[in-house]
N, C-alpha and C positions, 0 to 999 in steps of 0.2 A: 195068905201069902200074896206078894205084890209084887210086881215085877216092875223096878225103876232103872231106865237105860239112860245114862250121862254121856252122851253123844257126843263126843270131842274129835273135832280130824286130828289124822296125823300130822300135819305140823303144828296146830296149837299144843298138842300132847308135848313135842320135840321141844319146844319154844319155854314152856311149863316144865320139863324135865327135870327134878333137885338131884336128882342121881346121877344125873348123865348117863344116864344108857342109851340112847338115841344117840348121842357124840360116839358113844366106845362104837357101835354098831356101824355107825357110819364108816368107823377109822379100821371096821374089819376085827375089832376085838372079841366082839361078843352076835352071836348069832341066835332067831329064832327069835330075832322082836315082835310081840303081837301089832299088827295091822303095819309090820315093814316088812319083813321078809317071810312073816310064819303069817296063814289069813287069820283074820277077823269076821269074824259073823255076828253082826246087830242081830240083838233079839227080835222075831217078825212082828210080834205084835204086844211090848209092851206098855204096861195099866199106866206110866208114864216116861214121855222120854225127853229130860232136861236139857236141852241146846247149851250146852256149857261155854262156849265161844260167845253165844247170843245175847245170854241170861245172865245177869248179877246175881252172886250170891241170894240175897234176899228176892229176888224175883225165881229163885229155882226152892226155895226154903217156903217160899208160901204156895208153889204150884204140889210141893208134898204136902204140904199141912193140908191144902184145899183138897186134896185127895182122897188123905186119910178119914179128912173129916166127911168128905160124902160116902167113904165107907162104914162109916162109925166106929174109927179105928181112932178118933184121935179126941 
């Protein structure tokens, strides 16, 4: 088991929304948005955590590959 945390703030999350849940929330439709009005707890200490804001695709796709493989998992 491997714990991979994809770390996104909450306005990249809002900005990336395809649902729009972030919009209805805003507008008062919908309540108990993770990390807006309901909390969020980052895992404290996970085996990796992806900067998704920071990292391109392929730059978070090889930091799992690199992972698994020094776990001998991949």
């Amino acid at each position: 088991y491997l714990e991979v945390h994809v770390a996104t703030p909450v306005e990249v999350c809002s900005v990336r929304d395809v649902k729009g849940l972030y919009a209805k929330q805003a507008a008062g439709e919908i309540s108990g948005l993770t990390g807006v009005d309901d909390p969020y707890e980052a895992p404290e200490s996970p085996d990796l955590r992806i900067e998704s804001h920071q990292q391109t695709v392929q730059e978070s796709a090889a930091a799992l590959h690199a992972l698994l493989t020094e776990r001998g998992l991949a």
